[in-house]
C-alpha positions in Angstrom: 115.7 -136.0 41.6 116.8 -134.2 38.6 113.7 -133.1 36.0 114.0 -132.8 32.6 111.6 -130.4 30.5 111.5 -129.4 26.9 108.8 -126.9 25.4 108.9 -124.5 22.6 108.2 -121.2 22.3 105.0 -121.8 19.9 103.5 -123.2 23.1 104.7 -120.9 25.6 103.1 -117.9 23.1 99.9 -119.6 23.0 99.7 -120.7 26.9 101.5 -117.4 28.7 101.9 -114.6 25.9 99.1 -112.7 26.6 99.9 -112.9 30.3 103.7 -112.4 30.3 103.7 -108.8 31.6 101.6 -110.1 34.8 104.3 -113.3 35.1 107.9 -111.6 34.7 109.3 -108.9 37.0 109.0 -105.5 36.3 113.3 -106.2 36.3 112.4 -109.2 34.0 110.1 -107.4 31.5 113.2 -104.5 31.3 115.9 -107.1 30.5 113.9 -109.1 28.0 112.3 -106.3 26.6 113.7 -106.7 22.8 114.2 -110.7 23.2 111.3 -112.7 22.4 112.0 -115.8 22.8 114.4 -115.0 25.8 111.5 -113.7 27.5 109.4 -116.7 26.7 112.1 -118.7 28.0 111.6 -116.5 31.4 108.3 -117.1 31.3 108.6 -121.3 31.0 111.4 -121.4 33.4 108.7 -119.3 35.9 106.2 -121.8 34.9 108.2 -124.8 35.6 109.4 -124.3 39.1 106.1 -123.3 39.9 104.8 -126.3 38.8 107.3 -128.4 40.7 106.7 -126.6 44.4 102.8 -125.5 44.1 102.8 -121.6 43.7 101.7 -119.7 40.2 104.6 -118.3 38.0 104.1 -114.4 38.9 104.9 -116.4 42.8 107.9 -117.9 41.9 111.0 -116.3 43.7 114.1 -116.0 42.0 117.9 -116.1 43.9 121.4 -117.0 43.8 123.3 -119.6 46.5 126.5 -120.4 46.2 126.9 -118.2 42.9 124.5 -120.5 41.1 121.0 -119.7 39.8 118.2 -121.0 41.8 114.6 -120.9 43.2 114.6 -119.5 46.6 111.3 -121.3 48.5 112.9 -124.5 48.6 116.4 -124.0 46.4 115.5 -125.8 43.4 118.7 -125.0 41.1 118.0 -124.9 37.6 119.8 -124.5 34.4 118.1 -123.8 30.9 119.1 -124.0 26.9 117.5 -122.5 24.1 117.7 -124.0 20.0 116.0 -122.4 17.3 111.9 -123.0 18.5 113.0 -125.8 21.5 114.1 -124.8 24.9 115.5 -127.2 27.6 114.9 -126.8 31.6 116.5 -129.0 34.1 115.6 -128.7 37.7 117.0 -130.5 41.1 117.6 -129.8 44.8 120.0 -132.1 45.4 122.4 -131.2 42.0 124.1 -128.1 40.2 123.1 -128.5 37.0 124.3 -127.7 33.6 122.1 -128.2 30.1 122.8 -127.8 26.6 120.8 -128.6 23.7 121.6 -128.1 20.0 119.4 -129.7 17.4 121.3 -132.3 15.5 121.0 -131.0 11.7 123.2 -127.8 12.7 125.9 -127.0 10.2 129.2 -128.2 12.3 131.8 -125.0 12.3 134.8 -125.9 9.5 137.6 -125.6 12.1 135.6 -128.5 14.3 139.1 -130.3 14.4 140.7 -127.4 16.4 138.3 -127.1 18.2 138.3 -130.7 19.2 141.7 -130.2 19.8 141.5 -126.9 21.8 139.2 -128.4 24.2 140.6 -132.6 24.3 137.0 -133.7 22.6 136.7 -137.2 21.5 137.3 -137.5 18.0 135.5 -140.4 17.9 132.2 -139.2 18.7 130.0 -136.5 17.2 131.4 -133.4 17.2 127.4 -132.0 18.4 127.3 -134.3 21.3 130.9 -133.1 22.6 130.5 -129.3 22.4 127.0 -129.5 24.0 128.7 -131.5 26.7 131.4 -129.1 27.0 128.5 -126.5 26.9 126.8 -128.3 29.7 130.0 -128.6 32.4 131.2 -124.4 31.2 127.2 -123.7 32.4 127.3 -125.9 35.6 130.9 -124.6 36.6 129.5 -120.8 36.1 132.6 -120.2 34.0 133.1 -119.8 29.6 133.4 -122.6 27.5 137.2 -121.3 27.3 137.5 -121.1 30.8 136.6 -124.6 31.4 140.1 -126.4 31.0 142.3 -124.7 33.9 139.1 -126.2 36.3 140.2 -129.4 37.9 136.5 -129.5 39.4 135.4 -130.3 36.0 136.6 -133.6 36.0 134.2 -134.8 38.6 131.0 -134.1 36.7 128.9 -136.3 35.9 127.4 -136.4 32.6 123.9 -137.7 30.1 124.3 -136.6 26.9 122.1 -138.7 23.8 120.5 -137.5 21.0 116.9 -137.4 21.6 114.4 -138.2 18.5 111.5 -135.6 18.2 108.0 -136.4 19.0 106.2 -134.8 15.6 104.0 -132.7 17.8 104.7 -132.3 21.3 104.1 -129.0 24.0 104.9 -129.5 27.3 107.1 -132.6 27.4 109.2 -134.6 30.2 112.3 -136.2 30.1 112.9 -139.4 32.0 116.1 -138.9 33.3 116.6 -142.5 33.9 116.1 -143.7 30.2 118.8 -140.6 29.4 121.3 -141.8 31.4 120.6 -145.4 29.6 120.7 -143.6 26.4 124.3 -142.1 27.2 125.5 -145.5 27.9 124.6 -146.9 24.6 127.2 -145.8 22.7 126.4 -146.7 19.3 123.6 -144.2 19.3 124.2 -142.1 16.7 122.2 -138.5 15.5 119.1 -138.8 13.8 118.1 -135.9 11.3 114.9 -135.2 13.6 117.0 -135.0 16.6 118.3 -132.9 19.3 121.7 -133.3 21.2 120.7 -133.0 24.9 123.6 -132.7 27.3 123.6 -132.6 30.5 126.0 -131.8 33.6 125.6 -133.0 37.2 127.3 -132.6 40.4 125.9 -133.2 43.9 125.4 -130.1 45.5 128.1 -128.6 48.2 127.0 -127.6 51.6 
């Protein structure tokens, strides 16, 4: 099962702020010291794999297998994305995951067509939805964006990648994974200017 999570740091401010020394690491709290939103993204990501195997966030013990992220109880990998206020959390036992999100009113880069190039994106689609998908496999594979090419492993991912229309309010907010991969199939989807490219990579784990 692969969980999908978006929040914002608004709500994260309003829910954990006050308690976010008592929920990050004394490491953490170091690190993050002179990144906000960073930190709040610390704090959600705490938040959400405590949520998903029963244990408070301060609880939640971080690790590395196989030179990917991941929670260490019951090795729950996990991947995360920030944009502007929004920040994206996928989590799954049985999958390396990469996400990406970019919200779909960002001003595309003038030299978009070498990029395209540089990297083989489809020209055909919009240019957002390729470079967070290219965003998603670099994070999944552990490597750069520029180092993503020479991999031939990168071929085999699997992808969802859709623009996802805004609720007006929302705080706490899943994903159904199965309506995104529905989404990605529908390829005359376009960008909405409420909307957020969400990309994501997935690849069954390796034992």
């Amino acid at each position: 099962m692969i969980e999908l999570i978006l929040t914002t740091t608004a709500f994260l401010q309003r829910q954990y702020g006050l308690n976010k020394n008592d929920i990050l690491t004394e490491q953490e709290l170091q690190v993050y010291n002179q990144r906000p939103v960073s930190s709040l993204a610390r704090v959600g990501l705490r938040v959400a794999l405590g949520k998903r195997i029963g244990v408070p966030p301060a609880e939640v013990q971080l690790t590395t297998l196989n030179a990917k992220p991941c929670e260490a109880k019951q090795q729950i990998y996990f991947s995360q994305s920030h944009s502007r206020s929004l920040i994206a959390y996928a989590l799954s036992k049985e999958y390396d995951l990469g996400v990406d999100i970019e919200y779909s009113d960002r001003e595309i880069p003038s030299q978009q067509n070498s990029i395209r190039n540089r990297f083989t994106l489809n020209h055909r689609n919009p240019f957002l939805q390729e470079w967070t998908c290219l965003e998603a496999k670099a994070k999944l594979q552990g490597v750069s964006v520029f180092a993503l090419a020479k991999l031939q492993s990168a071929k085999d991912v699997s992808m969802v990648s859709f623009c996802y229309e805004l609720p007006a309010t929302f705080t706490w907010h899943h994903v159904d994974f199965q309506s995104a991969k529905r989404a990605t199939k529908d390829t005359a989807r376009d960008s909405t200017s409420n909307g957020l490219w969400l990309a994501l990579a997935y690849q069954a784990k390796k034992n």
